[in-house]
Legacy VTK file of the C-alpha trace (Angstrom):
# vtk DataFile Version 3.0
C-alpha trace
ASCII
DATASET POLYDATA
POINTS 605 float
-27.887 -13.128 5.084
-24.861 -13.707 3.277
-25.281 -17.045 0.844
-22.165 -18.991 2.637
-23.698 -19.080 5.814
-27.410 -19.764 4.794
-25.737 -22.576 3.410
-23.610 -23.578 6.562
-26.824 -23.504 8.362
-28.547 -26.158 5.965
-26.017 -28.312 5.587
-25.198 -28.336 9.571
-29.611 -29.338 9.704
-28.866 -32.160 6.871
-26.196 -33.874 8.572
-27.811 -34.392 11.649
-31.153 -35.286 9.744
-29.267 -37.768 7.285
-26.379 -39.705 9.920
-28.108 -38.700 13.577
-24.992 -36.217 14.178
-24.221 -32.791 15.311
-21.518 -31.387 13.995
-19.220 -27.847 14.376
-19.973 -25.273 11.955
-15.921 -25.078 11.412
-16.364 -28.254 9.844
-18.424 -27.077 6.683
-15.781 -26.290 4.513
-17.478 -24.059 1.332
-15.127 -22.747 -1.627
-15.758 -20.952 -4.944
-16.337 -23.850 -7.841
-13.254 -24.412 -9.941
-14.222 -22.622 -13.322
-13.963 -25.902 -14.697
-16.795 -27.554 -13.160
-20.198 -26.662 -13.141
-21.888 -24.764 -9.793
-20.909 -21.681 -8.031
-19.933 -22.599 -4.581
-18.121 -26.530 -3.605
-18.436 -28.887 -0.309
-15.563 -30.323 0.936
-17.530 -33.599 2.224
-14.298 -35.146 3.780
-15.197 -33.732 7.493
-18.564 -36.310 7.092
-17.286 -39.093 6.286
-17.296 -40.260 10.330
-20.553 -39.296 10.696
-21.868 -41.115 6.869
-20.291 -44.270 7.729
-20.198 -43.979 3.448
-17.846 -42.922 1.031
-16.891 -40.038 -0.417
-19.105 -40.065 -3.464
-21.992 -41.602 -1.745
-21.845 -38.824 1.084
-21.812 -35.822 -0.951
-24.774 -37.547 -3.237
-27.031 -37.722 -0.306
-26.139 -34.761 1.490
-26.567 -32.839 -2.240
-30.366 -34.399 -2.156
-30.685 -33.107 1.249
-30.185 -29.737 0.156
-31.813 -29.401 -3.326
-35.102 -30.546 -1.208
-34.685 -28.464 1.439
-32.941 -25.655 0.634
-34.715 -23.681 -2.261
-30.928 -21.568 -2.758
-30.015 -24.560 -4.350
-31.021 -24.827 -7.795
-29.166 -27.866 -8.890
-25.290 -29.600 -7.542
-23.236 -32.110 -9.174
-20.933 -34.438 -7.583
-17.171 -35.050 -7.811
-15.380 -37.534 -5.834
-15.392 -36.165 -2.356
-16.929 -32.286 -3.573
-20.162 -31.363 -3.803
-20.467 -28.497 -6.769
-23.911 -26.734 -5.869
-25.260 -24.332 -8.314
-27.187 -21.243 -6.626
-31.012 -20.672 -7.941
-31.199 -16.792 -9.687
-33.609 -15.240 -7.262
-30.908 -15.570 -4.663
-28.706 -13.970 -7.110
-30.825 -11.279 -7.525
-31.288 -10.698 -4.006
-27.826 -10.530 -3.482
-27.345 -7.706 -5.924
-30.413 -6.157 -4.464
-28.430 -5.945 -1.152
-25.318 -4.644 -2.620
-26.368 -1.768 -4.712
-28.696 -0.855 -1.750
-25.081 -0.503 0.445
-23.040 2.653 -1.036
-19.982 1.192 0.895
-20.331 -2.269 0.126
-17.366 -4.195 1.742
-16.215 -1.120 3.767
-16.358 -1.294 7.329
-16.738 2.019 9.250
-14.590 2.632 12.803
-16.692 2.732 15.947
-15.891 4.065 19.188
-14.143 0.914 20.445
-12.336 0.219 17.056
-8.516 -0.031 17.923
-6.566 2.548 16.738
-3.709 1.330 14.047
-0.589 3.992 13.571
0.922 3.675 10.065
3.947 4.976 9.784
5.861 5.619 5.961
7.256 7.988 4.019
10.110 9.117 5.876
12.044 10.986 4.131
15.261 12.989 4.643
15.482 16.450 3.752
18.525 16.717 1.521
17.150 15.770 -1.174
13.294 15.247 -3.046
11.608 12.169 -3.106
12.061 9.537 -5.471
10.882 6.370 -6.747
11.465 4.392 -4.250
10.109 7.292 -2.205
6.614 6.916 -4.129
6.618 3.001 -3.334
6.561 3.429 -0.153
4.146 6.260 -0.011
1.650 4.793 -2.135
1.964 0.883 0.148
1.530 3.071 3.284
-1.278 5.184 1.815
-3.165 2.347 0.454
-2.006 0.211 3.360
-4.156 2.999 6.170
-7.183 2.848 3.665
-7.134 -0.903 3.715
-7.247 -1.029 7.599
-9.583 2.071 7.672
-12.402 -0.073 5.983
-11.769 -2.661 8.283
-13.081 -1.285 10.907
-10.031 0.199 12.267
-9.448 3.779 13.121
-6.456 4.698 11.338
-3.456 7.528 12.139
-1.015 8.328 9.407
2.273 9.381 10.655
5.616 10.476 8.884
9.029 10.539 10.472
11.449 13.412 8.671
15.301 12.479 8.928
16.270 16.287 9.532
19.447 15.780 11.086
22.700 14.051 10.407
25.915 14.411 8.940
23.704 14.076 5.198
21.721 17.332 6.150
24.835 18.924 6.744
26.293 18.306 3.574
23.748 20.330 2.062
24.233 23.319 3.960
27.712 23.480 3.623
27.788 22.969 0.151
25.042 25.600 -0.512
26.871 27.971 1.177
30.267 27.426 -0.322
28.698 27.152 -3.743
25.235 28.663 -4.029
25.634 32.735 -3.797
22.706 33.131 -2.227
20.595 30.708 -4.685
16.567 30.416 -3.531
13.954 28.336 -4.849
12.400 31.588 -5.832
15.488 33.060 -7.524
16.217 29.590 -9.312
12.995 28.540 -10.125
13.399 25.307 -8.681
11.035 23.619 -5.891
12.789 24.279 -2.716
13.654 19.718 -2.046
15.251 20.329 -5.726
17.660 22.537 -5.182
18.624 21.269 -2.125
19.131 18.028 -3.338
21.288 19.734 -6.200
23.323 20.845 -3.333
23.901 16.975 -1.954
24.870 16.327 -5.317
27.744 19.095 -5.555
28.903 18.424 -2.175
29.824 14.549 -3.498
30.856 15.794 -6.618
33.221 18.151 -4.923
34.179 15.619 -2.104
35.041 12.749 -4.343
37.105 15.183 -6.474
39.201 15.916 -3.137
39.828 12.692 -2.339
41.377 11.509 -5.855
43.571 14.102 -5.464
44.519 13.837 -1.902
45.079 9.673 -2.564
47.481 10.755 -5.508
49.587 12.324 -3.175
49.626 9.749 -0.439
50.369 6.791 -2.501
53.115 9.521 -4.532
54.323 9.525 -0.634
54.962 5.171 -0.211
51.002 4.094 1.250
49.436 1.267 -0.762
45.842 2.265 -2.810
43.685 0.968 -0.260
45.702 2.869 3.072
45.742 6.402 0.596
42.055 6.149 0.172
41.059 5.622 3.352
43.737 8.307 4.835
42.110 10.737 1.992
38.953 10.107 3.214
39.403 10.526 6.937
41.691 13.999 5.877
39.450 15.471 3.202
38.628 19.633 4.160
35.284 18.890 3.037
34.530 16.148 5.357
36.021 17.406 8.404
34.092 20.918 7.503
30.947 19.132 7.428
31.040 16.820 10.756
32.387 20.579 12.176
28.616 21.886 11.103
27.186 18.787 12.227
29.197 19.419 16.038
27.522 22.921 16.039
24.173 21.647 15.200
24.289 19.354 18.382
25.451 22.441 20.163
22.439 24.754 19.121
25.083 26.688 17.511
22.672 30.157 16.028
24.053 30.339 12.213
23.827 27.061 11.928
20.606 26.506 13.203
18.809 29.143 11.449
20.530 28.389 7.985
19.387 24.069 8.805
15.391 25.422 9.541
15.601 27.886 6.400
16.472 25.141 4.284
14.629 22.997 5.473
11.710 25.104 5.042
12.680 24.689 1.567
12.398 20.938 1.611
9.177 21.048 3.206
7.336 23.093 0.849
8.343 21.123 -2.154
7.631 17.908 -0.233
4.182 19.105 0.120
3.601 19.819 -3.260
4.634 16.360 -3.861
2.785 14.788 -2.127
-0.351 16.954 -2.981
0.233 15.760 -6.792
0.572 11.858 -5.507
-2.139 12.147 -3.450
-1.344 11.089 -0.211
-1.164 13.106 3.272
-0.852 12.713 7.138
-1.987 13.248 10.248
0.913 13.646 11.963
4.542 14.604 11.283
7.467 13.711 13.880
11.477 15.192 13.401
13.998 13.480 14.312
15.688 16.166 15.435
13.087 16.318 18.307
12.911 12.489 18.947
16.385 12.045 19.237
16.617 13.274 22.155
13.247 12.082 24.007
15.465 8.719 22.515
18.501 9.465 24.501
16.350 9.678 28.086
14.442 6.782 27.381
17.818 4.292 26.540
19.273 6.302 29.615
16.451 5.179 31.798
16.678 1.755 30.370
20.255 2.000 31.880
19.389 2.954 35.349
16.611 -0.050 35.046
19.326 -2.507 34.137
17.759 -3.243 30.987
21.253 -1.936 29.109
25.008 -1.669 29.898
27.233 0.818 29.478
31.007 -0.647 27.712
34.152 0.704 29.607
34.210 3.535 26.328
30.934 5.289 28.103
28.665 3.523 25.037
25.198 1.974 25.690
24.382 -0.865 24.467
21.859 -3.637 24.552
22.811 -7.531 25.420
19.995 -9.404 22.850
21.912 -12.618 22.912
18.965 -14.218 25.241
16.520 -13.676 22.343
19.104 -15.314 19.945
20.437 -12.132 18.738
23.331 -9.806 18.969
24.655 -7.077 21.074
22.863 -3.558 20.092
24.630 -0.314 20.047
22.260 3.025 21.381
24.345 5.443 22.626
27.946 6.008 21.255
30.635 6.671 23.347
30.531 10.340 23.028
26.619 10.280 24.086
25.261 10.902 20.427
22.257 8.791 18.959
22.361 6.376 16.486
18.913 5.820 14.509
17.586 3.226 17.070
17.714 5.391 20.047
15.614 8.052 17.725
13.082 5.110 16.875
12.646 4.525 20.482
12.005 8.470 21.015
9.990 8.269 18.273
7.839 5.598 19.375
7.595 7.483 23.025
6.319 10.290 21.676
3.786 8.726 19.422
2.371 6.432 22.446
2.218 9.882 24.621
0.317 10.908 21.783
-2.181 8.478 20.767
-3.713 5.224 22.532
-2.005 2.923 20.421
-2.915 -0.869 19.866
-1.008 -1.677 17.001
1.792 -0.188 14.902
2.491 -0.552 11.568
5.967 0.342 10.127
6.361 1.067 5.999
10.123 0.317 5.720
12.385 -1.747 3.045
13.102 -5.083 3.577
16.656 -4.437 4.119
15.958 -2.729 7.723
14.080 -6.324 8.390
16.803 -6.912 11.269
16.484 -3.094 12.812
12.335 -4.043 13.438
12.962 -7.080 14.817
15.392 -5.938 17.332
13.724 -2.407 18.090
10.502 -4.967 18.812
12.148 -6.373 21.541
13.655 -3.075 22.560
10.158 -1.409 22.531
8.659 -3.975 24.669
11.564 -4.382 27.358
10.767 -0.413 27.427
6.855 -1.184 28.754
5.272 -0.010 24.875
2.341 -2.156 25.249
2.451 -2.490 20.990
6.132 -3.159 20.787
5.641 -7.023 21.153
3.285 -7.151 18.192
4.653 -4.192 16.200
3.928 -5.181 12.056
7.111 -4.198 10.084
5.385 -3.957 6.366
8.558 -4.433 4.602
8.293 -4.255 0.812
11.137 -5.415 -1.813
13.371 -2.584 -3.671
11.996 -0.766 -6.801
13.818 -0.400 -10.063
13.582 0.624 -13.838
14.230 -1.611 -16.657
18.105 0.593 -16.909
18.754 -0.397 -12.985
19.760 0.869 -9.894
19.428 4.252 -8.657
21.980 6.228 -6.401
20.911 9.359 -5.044
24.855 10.733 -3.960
25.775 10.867 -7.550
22.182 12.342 -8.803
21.301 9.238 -10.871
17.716 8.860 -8.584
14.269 9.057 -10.464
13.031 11.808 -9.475
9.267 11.352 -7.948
8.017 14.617 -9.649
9.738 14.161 -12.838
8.305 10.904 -12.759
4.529 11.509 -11.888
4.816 14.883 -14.572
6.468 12.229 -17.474
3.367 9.494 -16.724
0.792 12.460 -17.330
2.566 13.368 -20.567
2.685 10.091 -21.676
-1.177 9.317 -20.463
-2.335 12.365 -22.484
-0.079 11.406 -26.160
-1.699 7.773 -25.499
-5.445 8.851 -24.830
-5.393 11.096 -27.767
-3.885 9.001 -30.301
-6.783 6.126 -29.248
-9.214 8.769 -29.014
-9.859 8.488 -25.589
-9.655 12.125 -25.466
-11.961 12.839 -28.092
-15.088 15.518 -27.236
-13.399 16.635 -24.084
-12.721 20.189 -23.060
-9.106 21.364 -23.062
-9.805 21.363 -19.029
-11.333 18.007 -19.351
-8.716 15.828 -21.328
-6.327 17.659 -18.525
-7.718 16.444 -15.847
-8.290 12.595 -17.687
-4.824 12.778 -18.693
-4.068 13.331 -14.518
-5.797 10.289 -13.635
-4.510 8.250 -16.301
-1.417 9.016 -16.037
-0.748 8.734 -11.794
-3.465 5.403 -12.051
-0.991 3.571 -13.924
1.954 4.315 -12.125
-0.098 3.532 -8.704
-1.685 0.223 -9.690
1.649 -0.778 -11.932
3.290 -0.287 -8.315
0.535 -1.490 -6.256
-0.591 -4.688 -8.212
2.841 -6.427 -6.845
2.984 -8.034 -3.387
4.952 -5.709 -1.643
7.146 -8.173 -0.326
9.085 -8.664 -3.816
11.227 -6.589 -5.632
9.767 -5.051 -8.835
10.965 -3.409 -11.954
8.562 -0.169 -12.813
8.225 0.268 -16.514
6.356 3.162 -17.608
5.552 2.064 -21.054
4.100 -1.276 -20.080
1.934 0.512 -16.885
0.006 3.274 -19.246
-1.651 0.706 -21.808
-5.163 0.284 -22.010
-5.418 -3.430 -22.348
-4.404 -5.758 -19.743
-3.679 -5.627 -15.933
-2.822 -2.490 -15.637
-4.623 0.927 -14.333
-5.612 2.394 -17.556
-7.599 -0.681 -18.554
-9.672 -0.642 -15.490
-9.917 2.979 -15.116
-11.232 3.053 -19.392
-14.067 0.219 -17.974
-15.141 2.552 -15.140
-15.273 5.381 -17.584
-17.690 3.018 -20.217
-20.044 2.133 -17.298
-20.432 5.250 -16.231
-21.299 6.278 -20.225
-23.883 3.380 -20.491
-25.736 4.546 -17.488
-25.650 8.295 -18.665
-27.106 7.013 -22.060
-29.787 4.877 -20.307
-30.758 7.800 -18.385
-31.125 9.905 -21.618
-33.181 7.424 -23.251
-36.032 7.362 -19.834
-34.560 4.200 -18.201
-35.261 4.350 -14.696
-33.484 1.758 -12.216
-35.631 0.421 -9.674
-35.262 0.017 -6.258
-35.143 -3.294 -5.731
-34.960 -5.870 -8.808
-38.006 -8.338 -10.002
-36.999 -11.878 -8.635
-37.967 -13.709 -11.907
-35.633 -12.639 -14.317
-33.283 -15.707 -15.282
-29.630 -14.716 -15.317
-27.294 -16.289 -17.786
-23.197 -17.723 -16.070
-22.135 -14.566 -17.147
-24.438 -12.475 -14.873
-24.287 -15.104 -11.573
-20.418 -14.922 -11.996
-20.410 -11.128 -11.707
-22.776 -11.065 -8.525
-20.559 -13.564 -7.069
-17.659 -11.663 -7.544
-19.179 -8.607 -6.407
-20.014 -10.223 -3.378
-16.671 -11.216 -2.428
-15.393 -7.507 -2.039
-15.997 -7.522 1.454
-13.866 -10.836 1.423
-11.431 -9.190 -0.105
-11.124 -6.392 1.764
-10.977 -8.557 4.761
-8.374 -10.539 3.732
-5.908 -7.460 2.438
-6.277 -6.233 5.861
-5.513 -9.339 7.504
-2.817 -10.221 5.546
-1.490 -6.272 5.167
-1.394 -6.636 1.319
-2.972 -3.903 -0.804
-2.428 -6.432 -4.189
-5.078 -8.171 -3.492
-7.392 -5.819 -3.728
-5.456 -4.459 -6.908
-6.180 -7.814 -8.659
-9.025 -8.571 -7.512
-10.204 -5.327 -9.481
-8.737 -6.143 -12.497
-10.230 -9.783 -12.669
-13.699 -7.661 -11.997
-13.353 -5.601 -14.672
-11.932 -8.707 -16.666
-15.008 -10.721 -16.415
-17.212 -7.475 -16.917
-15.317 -6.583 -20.279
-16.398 -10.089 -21.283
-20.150 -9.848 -20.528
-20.433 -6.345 -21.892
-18.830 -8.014 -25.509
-21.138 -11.106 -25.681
-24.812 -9.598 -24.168
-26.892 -6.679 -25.438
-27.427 -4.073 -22.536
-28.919 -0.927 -23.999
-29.751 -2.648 -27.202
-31.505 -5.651 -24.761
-35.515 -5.829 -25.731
-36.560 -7.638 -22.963
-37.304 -4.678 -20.557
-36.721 -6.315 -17.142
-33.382 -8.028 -18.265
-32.087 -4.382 -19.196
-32.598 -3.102 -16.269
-31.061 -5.882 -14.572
-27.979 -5.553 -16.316
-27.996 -1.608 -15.963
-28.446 -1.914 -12.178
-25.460 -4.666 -12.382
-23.343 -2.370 -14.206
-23.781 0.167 -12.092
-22.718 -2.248 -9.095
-19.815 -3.144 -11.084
-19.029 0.596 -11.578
-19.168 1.477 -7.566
-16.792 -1.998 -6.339
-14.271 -0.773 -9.100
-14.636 2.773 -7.972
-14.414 1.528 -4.095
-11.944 -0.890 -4.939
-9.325 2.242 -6.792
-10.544 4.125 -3.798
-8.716 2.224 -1.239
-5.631 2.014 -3.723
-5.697 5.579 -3.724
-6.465 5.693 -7.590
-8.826 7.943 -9.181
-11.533 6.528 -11.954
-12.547 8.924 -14.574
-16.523 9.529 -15.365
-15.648 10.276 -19.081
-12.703 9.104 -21.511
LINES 1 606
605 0 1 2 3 4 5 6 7 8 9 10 11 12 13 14 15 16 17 18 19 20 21 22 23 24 25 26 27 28 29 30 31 32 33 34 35 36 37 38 39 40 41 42 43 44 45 46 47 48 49 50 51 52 53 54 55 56 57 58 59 60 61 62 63 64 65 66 67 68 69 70 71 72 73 74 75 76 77 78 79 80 81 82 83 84 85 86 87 88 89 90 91 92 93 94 95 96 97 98 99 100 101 102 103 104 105 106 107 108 109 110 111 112 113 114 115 116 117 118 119 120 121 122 123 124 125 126 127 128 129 130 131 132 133 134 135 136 137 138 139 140 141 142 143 144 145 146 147 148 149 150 151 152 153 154 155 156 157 158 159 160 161 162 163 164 165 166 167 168 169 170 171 172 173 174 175 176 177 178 179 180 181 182 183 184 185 186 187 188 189 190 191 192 193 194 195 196 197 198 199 200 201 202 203 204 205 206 207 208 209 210 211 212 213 214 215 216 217 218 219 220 221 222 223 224 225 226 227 228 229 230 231 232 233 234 235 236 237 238 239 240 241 242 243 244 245 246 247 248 249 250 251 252 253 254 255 256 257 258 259 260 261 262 263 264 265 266 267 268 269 270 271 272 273 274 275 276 277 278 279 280 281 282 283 284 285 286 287 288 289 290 291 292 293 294 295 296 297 298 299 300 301 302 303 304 305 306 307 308 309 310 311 312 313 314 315 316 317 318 319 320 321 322 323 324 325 326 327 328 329 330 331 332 333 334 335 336 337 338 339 340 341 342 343 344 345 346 347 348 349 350 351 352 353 354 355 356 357 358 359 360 361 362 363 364 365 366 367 368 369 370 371 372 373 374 375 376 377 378 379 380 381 382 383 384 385 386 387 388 389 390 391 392 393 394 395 396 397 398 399 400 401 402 403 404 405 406 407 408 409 410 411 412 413 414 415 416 417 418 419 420 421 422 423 424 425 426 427 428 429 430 431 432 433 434 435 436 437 438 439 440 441 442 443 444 445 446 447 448 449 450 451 452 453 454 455 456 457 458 459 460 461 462 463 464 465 466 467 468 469 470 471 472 473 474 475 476 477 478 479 480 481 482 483 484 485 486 487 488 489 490 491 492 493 494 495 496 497 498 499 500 501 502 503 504 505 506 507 508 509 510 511 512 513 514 515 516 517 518 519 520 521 522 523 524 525 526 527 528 529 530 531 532 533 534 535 536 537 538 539 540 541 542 543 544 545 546 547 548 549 550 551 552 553 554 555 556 557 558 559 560 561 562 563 564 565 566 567 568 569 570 571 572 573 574 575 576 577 578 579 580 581 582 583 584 585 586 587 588 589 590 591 592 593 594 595 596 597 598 599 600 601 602 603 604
């Protein structure tokens, strides 16, 4: 029985014993001791005070007496003002620990057959171009995000969304086949979302280049700077050749159809290899260039409904003023879809799909307005989950030089990135010896985890809600909140137990109940205890940095009991195994705890 309602219990028994007066359980309020006081877990004694006809100080004094003679989990309390500071006895302790490293999944919750399903969708990429960094915060929130909600209790689809049409896609294509001769990811060498995005690259490069020189020659003809750009613009050969391609995409035109799936076949294998190296995956994949269209039917039966209008121009829009909003474009005049009609396909196909009770949406804060109103949209439509759809919207990422701008080729590139981190994980391992009686295979694979750890938990340590700055340097050291450091403390546990095993040590199954357990050691249980708190309360709140913190204050406050007590070197035979079997408890939260972040933990370094 978990400590914090053992307690409840008692102290629910000694206020009707002491003042004659039931009360609700709600009203025990118990919180973790303030470090500076003495005692593990505080009552709030306010909620008494009606029943105690006494003060504060009084209240908590007898109700404190109550408990140390009634309750033998109370070794001791102290009393300040209106909190009572009550110290747990060891054997309960002990017990505690006894259930944990008896549970393999401590904290996780597994689905049942009733659990409600939760769709996450993120990723969503488009496929002129390879992911970036911003690409890998979202992936790595979303991936961490369906873990979180997996171990609580929730069964858990992973979807992507691919932007694989559009006048972007098209500039690709047409800029590949004016300029590639016939360049492949085989005959270049390059992964296939590479070149491709080389291609996006060209065709602004050639496109801006077009329009300086058409502006010259307007404003050399009378119009002012601003009326030459924008006539260059709407003129440019380029341009118009690319919203041609786009026309005969829409019209199932052959060439251009089969040149669009080649290259996107392209995209899609380098994607994949991506997202093999950053470890994340799906369960299912949705195109917009097949939801557009189930979007289109959908808005049009909204029409015929009354829930839309169509303006005197043939365009469909949406009249959100009642919900203190605007008025919502969804069809343009000319019929085509703009990207909330495909979010409404999208979000048809996926409830045709799957019995959806809640949906989860991995998008930037600056499409915060598009969720609110495709919300309302979804649940005028009769989605049962559009009312109470979660937008997770996370804050912009950046590098300590700035912004990033994928048109001009100025993006951080996720693969570059992920292959620098590894680099950079192995020079630092091997020049602190971290590396040191390894195989060549070995350090590899430790300079791997290193390296993608810290650039997960740098990234994943931040509320997701605020905008961040990624520095590499800062992420791969081995000291300090970062992935490395708690990664290197895995790695140590796991060598202590190996050792202890060599030397004949063997772990019981269950602890001795005598063995008297220093702050140190009660502090540890305690925190290892509130895992499953934590991973409540990440799920609740949809915030993966809690669980990133809460690991590194673990491994914190383990660092600090492994420098000032004896383990291997302890003579007192019961109180080494006790601190074995609570490093090895230590070792599987951490390892859980990286687990749901989607970060590996090394078992040597």
């Amino acid at each position: 029985m978990k400590i914090e309602y053992k307690l409840t219990e008692s102290v629910l028994k000694g206020v009707k014993e002491l003042y004659g007066v039931e009360v609700p359980a709600k009203m025990v309020q118990l919180q973790k001791t303030k470090k500076e006081f003495e005692g593990h877990l505080t009552l709030v004694v306010f909620p008494f005070l009606k029943a105690s006809k006494k003060g504060p100080e009084q209240t908590a004094q007898e109700i404190g007496e109550y408990l140390k003679r009634n309750e033998p989990a109370i070794a001791s309390f102290n009393v300040i003002k209106g909190f009572l500071n009550l110290t747990i006895a060891s054997p309960v302790w002990i017990g505690m620990l006894d259930r944990i490293d008896a549970d393999a999944q401590w904290g996780i919750r597994k689905a049942d057959e009733n659990a409600p399903l939760v769709m996450i969708e993120y990723s969503s990429p488009n496929t002129n171009k390879p992911l970036h960094l911003g690409h890998m915060r979202n992936n790595l929130l979303g991936n961490a995000l369906a873990n979180v909600m997996a171990a609580n209790g929730n069964k858990v689809v992973k979807t992507n969304i691919v932007n694989d049409r559009g006048i972007h896609i098209c500039k690709s294509m047409l800029a590949w086949l004016k300029y590639g001769n016939g360049e492949t990811p085989e005959s270049s060498g390059k992964k296939g979302d590479h070149l491709i995005g080389d291609y996006y690259v060209a065709f602004d490069k050639h496109y801006k280049a077009e329009v300086k020189e058409l502006q010259a020659r307007y404003e050399a003809e009378g119009l002012t700077e601003e009326q030459a750009k924008a006539k260059a613009e709407e003129e440019s050969p380029l341009m118009k050749e690319a919203r041609g391609m786009l026309r005969k995409w829409e019209a199932n035109d052959p060439e251009v159809r089969a040149l669009w799936e080649k290259m996107n076949s392209w995209v899609y294998a380098g994607f994949d290899e991506t997202y093999k190296m950053m470890g994340v995956g799906f369960d299912k994949i949705y195109y917009e260039s097949q939801t557009y269209l189930e979007g289109k039917k959908k808005v049009l039966e909204g029409l015929e409904k009354g829930l839309f209008y169509r303006k005197e121009d043939g365009s469909v829009w949406a009249d959100l003023t009642p919900e203190g909003l605007d008025q919502k474009l969804l069809l343009r005049h000319d019929g085509t879809s703009v990207y909330m009609t495909q979010d409404i396909g999208t979000a048809k196909m996926r409830f045709e799909d799957y019995p959806i009770d809640k949906m989860i949406y991995v998008v930037g804060n600056e499409q915060n307005y598009h969720f609110q109103v495709l919300s309302i949209l979804l649940d005028k439509l009769g989605f049962k989950w559009g009312k109470d759809l979660i937008h997770f919207s996370y804050g912009m990422v950046e590098l300590p030089e700035g912004k990033m701008k994928s048109r001009e080729g100025t993006v951080v590139d996720a693969d570059d990135l992920m292959a620098s981190m590894i680099d950079t994980a192995r020079e630092t391992s091997a020049e602190l010896g971290k590396l040191d009686g390894l195989s060549k295979e070995e350090a590899e694979n430790v300079a791997r985890i290193v390296g993608l750890g810290a650039l997960k938990y740098f990234i994943l340590k931040v509320d997701a809600r605020k905008n961040m700055t990624f520095n590499p340097k800062e992420s791969i050291d081995f000291n300090g909140n970062t992935g490395p450091f708690i990664q290197y403390t895995y790695a140590r546990i796991r060598s202590i137990l190996r050792k202890a095993d060599e030397a004949g040590v063997r772990l019981p199954e269950s602890l001795p109940a005598d063995v008297e357990l220093n702050t140190k050691e009660e502090d540890l249980i305690q925190r290892l205890a509130d895992f499953a708190v934590v991973v409540r309360q990440a799920g609740t709140d949809y915030n993966p940095s809690i669980i990133a913190n809460y690991a590194y204050d673990l491994v914190k406050e383990y660092n600090q009991f492994y420098h000032d007590f004896s383990i291997l070197r302890e003579e007192d035979e019961a109180r080494k195994v006790f601190r074995l079997v609570l490093s090895r408890n230590v070792g599987k939260v951490v390892r859980l705890a990286m687990g749901l972040l989607g970060i590996e933990v090394p078992e040597r370094m």
